[in-house]
C-alpha positions as CSV (number, residue, x, y, z in Angstrom):
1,X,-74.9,-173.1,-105.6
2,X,-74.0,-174.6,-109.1
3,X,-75.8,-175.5,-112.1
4,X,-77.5,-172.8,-114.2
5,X,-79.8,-169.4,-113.2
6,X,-82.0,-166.6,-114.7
7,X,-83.2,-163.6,-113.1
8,X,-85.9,-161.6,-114.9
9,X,-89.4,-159.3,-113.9
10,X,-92.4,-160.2,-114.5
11,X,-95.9,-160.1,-112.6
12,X,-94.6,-156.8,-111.3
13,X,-92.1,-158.7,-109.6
14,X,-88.4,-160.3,-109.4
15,X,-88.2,-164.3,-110.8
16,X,-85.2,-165.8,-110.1
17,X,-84.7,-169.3,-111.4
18,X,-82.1,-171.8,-110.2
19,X,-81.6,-175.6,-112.0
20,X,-78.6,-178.0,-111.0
21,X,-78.4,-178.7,-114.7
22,X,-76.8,-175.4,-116.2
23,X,-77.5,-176.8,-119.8
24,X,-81.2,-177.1,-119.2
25,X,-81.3,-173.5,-118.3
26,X,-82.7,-172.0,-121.6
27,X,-85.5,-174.3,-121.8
28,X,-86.3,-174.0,-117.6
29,X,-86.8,-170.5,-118.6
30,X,-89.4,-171.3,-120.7
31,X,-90.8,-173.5,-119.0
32,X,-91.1,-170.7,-116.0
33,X,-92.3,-167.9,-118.0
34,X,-94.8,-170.5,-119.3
35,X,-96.3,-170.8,-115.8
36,X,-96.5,-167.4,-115.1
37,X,-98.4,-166.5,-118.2
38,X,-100.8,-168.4,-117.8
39,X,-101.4,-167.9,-114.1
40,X,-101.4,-164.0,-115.0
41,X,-104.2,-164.0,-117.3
42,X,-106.4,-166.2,-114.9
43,X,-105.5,-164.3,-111.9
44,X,-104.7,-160.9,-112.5
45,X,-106.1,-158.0,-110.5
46,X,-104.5,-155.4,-112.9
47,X,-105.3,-156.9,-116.4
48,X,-108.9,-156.4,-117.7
49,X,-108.6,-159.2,-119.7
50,X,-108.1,-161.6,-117.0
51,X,-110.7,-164.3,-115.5
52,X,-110.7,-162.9,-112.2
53,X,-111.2,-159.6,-113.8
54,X,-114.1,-160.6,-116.2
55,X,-115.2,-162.2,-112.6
56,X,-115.4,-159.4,-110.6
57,X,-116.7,-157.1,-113.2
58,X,-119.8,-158.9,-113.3
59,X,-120.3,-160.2,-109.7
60,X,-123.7,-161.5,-108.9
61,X,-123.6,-163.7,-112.0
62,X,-122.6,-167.4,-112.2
63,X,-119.1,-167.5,-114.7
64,X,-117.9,-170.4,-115.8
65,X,-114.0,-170.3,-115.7
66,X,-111.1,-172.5,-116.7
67,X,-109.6,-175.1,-115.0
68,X,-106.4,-172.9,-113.9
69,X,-108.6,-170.3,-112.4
70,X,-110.9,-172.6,-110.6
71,X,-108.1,-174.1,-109.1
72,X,-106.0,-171.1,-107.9
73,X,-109.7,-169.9,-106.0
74,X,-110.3,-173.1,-104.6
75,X,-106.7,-172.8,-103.1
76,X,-107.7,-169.3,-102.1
77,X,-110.8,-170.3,-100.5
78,X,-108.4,-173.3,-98.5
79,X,-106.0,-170.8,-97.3
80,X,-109.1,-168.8,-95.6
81,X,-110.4,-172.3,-94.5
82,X,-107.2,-173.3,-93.2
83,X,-106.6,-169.9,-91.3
84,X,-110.1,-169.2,-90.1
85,X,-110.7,-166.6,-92.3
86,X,-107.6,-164.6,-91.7
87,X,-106.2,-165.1,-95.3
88,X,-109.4,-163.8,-97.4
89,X,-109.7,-163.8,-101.1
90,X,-112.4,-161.3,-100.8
91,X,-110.6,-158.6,-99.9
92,X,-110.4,-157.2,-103.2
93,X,-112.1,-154.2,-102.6
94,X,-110.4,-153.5,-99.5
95,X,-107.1,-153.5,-101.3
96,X,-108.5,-150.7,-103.8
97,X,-110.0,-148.3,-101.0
98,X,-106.9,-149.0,-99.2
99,X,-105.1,-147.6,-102.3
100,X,-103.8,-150.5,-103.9
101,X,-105.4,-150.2,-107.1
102,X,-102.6,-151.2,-110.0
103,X,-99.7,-152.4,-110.9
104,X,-97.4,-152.3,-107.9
105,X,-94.5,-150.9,-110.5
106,X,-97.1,-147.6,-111.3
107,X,-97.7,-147.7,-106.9
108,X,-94.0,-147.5,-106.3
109,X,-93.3,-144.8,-108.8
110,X,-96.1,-142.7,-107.7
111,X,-95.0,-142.9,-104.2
112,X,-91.6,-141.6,-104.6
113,X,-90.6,-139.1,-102.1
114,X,-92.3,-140.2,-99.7
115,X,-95.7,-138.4,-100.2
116,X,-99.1,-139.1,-100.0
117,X,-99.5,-140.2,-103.6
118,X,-101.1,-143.9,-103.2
119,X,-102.7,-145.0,-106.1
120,X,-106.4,-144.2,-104.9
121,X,-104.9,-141.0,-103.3
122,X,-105.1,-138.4,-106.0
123,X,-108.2,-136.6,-106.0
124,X,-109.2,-138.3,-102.8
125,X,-107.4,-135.7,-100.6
126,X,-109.0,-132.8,-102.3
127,X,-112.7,-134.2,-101.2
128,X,-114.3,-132.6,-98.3
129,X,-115.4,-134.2,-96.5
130,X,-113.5,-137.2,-96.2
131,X,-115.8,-140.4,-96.4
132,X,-114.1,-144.1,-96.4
133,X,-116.8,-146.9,-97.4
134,X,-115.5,-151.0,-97.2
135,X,-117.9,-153.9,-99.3
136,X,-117.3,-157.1,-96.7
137,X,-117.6,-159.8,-98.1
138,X,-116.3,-162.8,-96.5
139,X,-115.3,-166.3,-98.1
140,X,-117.9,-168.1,-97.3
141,X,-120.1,-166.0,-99.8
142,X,-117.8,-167.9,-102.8
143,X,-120.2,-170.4,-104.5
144,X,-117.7,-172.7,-106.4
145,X,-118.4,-175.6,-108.5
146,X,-115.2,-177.7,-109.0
147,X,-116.8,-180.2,-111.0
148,X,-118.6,-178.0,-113.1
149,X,-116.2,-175.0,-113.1
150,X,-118.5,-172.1,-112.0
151,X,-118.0,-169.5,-110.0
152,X,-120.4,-167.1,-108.1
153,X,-119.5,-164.1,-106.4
154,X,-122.7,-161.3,-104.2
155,X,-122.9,-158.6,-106.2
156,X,-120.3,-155.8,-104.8
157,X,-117.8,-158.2,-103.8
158,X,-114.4,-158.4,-105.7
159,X,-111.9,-161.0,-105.5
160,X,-107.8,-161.0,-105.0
161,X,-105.9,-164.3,-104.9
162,X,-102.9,-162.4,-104.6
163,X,-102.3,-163.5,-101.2
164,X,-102.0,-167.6,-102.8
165,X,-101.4,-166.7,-106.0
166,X,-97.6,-165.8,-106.3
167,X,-96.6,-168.6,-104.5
168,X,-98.6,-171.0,-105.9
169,X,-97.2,-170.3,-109.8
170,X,-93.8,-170.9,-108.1
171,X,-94.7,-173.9,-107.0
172,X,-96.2,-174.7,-110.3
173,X,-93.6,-173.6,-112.5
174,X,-90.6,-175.8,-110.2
175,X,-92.3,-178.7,-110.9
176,X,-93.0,-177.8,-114.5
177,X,-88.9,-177.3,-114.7
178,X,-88.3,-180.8,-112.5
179,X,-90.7,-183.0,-114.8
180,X,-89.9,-181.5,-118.6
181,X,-86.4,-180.8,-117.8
182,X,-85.3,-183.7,-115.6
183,X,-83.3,-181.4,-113.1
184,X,-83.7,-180.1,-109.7
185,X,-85.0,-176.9,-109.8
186,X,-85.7,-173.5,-107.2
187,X,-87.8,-170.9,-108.7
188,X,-88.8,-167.9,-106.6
189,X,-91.4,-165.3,-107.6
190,X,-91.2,-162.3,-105.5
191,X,-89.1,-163.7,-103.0
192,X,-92.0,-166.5,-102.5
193,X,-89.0,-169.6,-103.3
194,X,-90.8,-173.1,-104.4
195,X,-87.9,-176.4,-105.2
196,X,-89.1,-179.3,-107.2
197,X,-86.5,-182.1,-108.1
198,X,-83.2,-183.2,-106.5
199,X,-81.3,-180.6,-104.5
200,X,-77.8,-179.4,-104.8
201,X,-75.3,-181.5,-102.5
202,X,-75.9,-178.9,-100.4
203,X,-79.0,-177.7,-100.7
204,X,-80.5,-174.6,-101.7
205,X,-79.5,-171.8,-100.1
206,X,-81.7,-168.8,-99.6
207,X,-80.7,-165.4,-97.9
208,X,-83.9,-164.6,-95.3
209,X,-84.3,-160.7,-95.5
210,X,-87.3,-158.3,-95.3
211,X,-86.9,-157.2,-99.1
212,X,-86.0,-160.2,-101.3
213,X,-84.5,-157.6,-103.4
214,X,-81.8,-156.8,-100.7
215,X,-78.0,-157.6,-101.7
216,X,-76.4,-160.2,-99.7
217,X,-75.1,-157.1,-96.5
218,X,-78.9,-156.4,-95.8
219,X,-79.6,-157.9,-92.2
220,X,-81.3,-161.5,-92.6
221,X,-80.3,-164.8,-92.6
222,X,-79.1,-167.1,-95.0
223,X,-80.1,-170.6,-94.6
224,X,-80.4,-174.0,-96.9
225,X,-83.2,-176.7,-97.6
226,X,-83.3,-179.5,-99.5
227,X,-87.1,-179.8,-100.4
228,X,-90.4,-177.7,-100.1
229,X,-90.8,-174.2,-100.6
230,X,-90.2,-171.2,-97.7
231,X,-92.0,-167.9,-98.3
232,X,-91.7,-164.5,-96.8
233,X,-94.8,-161.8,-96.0
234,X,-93.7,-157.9,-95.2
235,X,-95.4,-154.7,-94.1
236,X,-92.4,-153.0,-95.5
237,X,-91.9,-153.2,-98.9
238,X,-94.8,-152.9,-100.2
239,X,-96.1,-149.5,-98.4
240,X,-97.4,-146.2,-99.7
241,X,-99.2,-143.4,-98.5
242,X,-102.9,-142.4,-98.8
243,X,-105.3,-139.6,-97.7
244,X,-102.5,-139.1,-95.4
245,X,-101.9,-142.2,-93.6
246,X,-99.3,-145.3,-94.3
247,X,-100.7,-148.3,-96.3
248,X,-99.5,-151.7,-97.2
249,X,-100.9,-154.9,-98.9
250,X,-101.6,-157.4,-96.5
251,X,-105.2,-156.6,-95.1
252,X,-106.8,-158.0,-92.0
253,X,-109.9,-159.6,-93.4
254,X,-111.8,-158.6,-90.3
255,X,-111.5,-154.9,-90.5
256,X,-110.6,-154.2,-94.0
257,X,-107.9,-152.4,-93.3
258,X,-104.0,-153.2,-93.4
259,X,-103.1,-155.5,-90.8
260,X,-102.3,-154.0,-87.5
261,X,-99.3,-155.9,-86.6
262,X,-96.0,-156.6,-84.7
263,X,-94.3,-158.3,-87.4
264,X,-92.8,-156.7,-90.1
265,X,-91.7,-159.6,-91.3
266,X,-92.3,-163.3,-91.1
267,X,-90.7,-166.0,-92.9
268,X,-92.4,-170.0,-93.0
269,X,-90.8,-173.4,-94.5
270,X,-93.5,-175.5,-95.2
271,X,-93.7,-178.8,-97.6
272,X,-94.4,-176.4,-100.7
273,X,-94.5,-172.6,-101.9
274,X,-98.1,-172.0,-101.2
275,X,-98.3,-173.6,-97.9
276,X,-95.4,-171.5,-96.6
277,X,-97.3,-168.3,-97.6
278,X,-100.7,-169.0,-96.2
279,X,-98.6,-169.4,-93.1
280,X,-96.7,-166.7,-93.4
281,X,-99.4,-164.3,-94.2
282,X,-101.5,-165.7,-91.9
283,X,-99.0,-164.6,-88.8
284,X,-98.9,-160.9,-89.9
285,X,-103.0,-161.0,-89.9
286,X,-102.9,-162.5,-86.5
287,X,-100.1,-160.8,-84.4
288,X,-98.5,-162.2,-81.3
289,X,-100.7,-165.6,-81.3
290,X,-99.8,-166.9,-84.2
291,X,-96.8,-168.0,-82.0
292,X,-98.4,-170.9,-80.7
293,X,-100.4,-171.4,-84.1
294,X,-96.8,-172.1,-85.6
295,X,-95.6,-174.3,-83.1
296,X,-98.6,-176.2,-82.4
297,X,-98.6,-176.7,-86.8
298,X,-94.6,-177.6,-86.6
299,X,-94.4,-174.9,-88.9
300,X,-90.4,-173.3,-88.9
301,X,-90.8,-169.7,-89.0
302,X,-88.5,-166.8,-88.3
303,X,-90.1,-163.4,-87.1
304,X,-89.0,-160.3,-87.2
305,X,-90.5,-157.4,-85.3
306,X,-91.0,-153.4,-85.5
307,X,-88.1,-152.9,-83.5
308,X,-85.9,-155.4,-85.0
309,X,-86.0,-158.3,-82.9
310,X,-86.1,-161.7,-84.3
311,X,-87.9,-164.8,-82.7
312,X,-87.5,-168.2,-84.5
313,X,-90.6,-170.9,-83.8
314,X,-90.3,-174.7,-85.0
315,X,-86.9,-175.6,-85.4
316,X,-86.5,-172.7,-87.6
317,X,-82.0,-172.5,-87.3
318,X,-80.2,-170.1,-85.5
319,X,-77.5,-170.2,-88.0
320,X,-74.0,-169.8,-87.8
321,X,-74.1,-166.5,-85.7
322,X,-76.9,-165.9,-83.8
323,X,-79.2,-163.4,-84.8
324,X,-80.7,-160.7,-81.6
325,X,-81.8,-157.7,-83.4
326,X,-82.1,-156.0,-87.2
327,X,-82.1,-152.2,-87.9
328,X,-85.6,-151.3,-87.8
329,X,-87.2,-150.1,-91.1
């Protein structure tokens, strides 16, 4: 692609910013980091001066919040409408029995070598005996007031709009770029890729692999669109170990536990960002039929199994070779 791009970390994460203007790069940037600042102090997990964290710290009260933060929940609260459930923003206290408890830059240093050191491991394997306790919550417990921007959470409960969150500040922050710096523009936030404005001639290409992080040799695909946003859910990157089992971040809303799945990774293209990663999300929750779900949604998604094996759904492309199989993780 031409034009001008940035890659930087933030949100514990990789940005990468792409604009067909390579002059308006310097302010797109800004315009980016903007987004994300703001979208971090409302929705943060990890920061305890953040509105979801003030939130959860004194569930059971009513809160009045901003308009940011009331709108990334009431997406939250749409992605579990949308998916029955299976995308939950209540899950926030399955995530931190499960061991996700921080920054996932502290998780992945702590579980280097392999070993059972998960953030909510350490002192946990030295208990005897072992007891695991889950809060369920559901999202139907969320009382929120749109018009009058209040939030009510059951005591106990804890949210995490992670699961919208990420791809909802990219798709934020390309259309930020597209309107204040008249350009097209593709912004991706942890591999979660978002366009706003007119595409290259052709298109933006984007290279489909389990770790967005991977160079261009990893097994994937590379493919190209001209509008929308694509997003991309995995059991394998983010993964650690607690209390002597193997964890990762996408839990099953119905058992509070990480997803039991087929799919290691699932990719979506939907009509923006945030769509794409309820989707995507969604499948790894629900297994083998979210199959149909996809094709009866006209939803292009590309799957990728435990063993390797990919399936396409939609009208997702074959590309120029045809994928059959990927080195399992």
């Amino acid at each position: 692609m031409t034009g001008g791009q940035a890659q930087w970390e933030a949100l514990g994460t990789s940005v990468v910013l792409h604009v067909t203007d390579p002059h308006a790069t310097a302010r797109a940037r800004t315009e980016v980091e903007r987004e994300l600042d703001a979208v971090d102090r409302a929705c943060s997990r990890f920061r305890d001066d953040s509105e979801l964290a003030r939130v959860n710290a004194r569930s059971g009260r009513t809160h009045r919040v901003s308009a940011l933060f009331a709108d990334a929940l009431a997406l939250a609260l749409r992605a579990a409408a949308l998916t029955d459930g299976d995308v939950d923003p209540t899950v926030g206290r399955a995530l931190e029995l499960a061991g996700y408890d921080r920054d996932w830059a502290l998780v992945a240093r702590e579980r280097a070598g392999d070993s059972d050191t998960g953030p909510a491991a350490e002192g946990a394997t030295r208990l005897l005996p072992r007891v695991s306790a889950r809060v369920r919550g559901g999202w139907r417990c969320v009382d929120l007031d749109l018009s009058a921007r209040t939030v009510r959470v059951p005591a106990g409960v804890r949210l995490d709009v992670g699961a919208t969150a990420k791809a909802w500040v990219a798709d934020r922050a390309a259309r930020a770029v597209a309107q204040r710096c008249a350009c097209g523009a593709l912004v991706s936030v942890g591999g979660d890729v978002a366009t706003a404005g007119g595409a290259p001639p052709d298109g933006w290409r984007i290279r489909v692999t389990d770790d967005h992080r991977s160079d261009p040799s990893a097994p994937g695909q590379t493919i190209s669109i001209l509008s929308g946003g694509l997003a991309t859910s995995s059991t394998t990157v983010r993964r650690w170990s607690a209390r002597g089992r193997r964890m990762h971040h996408i839990i099953d809303p119905a058992t509070g536990t990480p997803a039991s799945t087929p799919w290691r990774t699932v990719s979506v293209a939907a009509a923006d960002c945030a769509e794409a990663n309820i989707a995507a999300t969604a499948t790894i929750v629900r297994g083998e039929t979210a199959l149909e779900w996809l094709e009866r949604l006209g939803l292009p998604a590309r799957l990728v199994d435990t063993s390797g094996r990919v399936t396409r759904v939609a009208g997702w492309p074959l590309g120029a070779v045809a994928e059959t199989q990927e080195a399992a993780a």
